[in-house]
Backbone bond lengths (Angstrom), bond angles and torsions (degrees), N, CA, C in turn:
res aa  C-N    CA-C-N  psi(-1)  N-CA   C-N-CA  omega(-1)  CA-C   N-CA-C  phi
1 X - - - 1.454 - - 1.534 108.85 -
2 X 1.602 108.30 110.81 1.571 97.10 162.16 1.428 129.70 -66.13
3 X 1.526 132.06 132.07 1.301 115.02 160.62 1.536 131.27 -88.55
4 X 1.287 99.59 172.69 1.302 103.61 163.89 1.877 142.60 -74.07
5 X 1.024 114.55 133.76 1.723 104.84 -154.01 1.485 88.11 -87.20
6 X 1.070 129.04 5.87 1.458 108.91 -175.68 1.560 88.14 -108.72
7 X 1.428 142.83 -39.41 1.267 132.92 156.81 1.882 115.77 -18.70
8 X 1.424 97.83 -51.04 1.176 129.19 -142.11 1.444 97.99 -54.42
9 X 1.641 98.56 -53.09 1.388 113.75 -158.06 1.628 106.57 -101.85
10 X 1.474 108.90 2.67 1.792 107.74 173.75 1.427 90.37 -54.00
11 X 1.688 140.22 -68.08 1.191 133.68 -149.99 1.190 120.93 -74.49
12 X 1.767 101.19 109.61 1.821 93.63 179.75 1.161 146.82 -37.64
13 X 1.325 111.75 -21.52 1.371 133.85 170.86 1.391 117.09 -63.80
14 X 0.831 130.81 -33.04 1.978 154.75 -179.84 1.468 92.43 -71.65
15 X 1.451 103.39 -49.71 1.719 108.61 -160.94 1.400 110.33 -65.43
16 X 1.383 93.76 -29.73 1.836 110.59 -167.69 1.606 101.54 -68.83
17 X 1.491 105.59 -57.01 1.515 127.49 167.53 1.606 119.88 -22.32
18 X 1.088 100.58 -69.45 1.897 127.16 160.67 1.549 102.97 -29.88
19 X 1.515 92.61 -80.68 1.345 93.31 -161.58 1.921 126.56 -55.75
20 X 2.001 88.22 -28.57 1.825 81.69 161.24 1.350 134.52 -84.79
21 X 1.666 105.83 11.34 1.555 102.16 -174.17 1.898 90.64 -103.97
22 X 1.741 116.30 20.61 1.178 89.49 178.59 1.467 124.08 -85.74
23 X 2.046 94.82 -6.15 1.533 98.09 178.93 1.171 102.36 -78.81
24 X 1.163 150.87 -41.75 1.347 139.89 -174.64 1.754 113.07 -174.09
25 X 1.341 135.37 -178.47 1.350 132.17 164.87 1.540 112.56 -66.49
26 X 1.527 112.40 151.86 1.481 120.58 -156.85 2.101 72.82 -143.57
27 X 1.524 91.67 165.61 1.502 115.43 172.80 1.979 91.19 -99.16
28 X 1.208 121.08 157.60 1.405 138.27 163.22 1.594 120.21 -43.38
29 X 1.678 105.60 -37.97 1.425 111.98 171.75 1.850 105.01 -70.52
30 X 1.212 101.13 -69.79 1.917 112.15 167.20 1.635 99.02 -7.16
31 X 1.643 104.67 -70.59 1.197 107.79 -152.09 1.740 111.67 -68.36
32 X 1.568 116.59 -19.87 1.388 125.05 -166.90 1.792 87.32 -95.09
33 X 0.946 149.90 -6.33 1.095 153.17 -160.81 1.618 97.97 -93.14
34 X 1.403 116.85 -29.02 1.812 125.00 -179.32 1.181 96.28 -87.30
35 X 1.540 156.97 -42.90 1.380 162.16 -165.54 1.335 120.43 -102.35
36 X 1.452 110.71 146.16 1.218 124.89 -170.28 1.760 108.26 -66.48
37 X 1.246 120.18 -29.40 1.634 138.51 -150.18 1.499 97.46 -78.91
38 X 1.187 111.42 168.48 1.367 110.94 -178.85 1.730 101.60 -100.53
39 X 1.505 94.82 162.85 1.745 112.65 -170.37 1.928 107.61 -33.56
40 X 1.282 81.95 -54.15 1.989 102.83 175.30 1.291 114.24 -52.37
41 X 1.452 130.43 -27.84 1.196 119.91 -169.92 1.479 103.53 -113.78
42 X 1.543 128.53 4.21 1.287 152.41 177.46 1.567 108.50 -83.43
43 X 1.408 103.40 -64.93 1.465 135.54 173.82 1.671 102.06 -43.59
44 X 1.696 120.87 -61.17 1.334 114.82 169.91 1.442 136.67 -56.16
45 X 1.494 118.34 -28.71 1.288 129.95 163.78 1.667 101.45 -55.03
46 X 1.480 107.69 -50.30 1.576 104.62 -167.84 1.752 107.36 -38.64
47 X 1.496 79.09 -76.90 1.573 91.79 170.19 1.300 139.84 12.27
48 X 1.925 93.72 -94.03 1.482 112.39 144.78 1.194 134.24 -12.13
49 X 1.466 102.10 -75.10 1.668 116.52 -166.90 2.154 95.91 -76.58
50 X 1.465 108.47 -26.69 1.682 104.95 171.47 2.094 105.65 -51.88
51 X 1.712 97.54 -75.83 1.368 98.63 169.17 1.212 136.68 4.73
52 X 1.700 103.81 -82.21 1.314 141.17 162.69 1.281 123.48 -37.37
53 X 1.298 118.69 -37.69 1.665 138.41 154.51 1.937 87.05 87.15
54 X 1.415 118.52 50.56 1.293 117.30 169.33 1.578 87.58 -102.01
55 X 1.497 146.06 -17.41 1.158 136.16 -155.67 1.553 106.79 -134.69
56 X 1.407 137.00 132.61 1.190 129.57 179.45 1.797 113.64 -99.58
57 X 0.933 130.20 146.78 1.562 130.58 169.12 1.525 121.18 -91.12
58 X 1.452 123.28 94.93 1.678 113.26 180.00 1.885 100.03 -103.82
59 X 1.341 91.61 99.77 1.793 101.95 162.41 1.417 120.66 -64.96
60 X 1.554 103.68 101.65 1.641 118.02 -178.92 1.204 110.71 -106.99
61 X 1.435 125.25 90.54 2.053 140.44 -172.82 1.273 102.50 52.58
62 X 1.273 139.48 -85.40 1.307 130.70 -165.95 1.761 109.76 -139.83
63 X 1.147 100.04 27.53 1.977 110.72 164.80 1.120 91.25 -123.60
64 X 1.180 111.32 -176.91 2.161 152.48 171.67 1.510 85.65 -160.50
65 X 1.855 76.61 130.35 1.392 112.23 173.64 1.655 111.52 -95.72
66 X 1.078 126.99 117.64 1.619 99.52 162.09 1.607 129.22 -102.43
67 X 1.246 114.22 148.84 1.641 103.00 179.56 1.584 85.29 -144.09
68 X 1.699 91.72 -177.26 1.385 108.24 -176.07 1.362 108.68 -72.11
69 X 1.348 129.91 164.13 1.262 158.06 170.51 1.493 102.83 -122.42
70 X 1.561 101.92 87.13 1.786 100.06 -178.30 1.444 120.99 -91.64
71 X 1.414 102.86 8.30 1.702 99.27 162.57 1.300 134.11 -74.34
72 X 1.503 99.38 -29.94 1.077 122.63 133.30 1.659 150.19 -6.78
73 X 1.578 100.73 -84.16 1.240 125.00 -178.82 1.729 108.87 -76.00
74 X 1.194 99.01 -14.90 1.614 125.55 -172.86 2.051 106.17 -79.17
75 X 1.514 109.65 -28.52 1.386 100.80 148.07 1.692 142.34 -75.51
76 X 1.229 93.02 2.09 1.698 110.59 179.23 1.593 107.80 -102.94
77 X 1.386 109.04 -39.19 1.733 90.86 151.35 1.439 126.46 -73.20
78 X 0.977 133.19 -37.84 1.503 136.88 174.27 1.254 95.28 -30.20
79 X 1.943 109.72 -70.49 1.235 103.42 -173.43 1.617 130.20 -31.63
80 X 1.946 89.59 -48.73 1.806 97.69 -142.53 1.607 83.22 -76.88
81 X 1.495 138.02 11.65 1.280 135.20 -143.50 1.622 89.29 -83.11
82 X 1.776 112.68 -49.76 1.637 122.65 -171.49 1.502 99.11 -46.40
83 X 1.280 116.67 -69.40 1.281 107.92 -164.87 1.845 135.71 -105.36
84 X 1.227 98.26 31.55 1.657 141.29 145.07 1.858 90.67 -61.11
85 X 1.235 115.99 -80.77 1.402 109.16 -177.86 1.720 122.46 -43.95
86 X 1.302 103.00 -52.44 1.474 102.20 -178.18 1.313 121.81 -87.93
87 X 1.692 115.91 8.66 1.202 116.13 140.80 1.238 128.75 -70.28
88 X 1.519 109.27 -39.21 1.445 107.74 -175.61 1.932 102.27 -75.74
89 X 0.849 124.85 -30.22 1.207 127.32 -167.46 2.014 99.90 -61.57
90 X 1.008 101.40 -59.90 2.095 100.15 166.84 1.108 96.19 -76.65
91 X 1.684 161.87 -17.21 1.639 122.35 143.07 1.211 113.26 -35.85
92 X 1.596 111.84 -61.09 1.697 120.74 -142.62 1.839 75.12 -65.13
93 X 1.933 133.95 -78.94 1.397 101.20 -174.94 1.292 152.60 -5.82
94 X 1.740 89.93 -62.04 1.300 102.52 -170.67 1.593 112.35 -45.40
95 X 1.733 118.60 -63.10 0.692 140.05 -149.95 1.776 105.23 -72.74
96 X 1.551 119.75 -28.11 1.448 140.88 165.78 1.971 95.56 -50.55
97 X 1.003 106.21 -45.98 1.498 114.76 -142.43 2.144 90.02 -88.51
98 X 1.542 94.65 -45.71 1.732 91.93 161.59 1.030 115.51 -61.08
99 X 1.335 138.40 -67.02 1.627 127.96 -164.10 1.512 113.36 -42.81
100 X 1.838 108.54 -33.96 1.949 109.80 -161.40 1.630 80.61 -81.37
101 X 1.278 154.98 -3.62 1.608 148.67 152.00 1.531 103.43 -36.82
């Protein structure tokens, strides 16, 4: 079953995950070594976020490394890309609407 990456990343824990594989690939222990949770409940996030294809697996002799898969993560900006604009668009207001103060 593929999942969904936007599932993926509701759980903060995933998010946390992400954000430490942005320095580089970690082994599964590495990564349970930053979290309170046990290896098993570390290991399942992997999973997930593997599924999801936000995370890639490089088997080096007897570890797997995981890191990001940012082609990936690269459909969640696309998304956030629409309304990146129409945020800035009520900044640029807002800020029109302060100065006539």
């Amino acid at each position: 079953m593929r999942r969904d990456i936007y599932q993926a990343i509701a759980d903060p824990t995933r998010r946390a995950i992400l954000t430490l594989l942005t320095v580089g690939a970690l082994t599964p222990n590495a990564i349970a070594g930053h979290f309170g949770s046990s290896r098993q409940a570390v290991s399942k996030h992997l999973q997930i976020l593997t599924e999801c294809g936000a995370l890639a697996q490089d088997q080096r002799g007897r570890e797997i490394y995981y890191q990001i898969n940012s082609a990936k993560l690269k459909e969640i900006d696309q998304w956030l890309e629409s309304f990146r604009s129409l945020w800035q668009t009520r900044f640029d207001q807002l800020d029109s609407l302060l100065n006539d103060l």
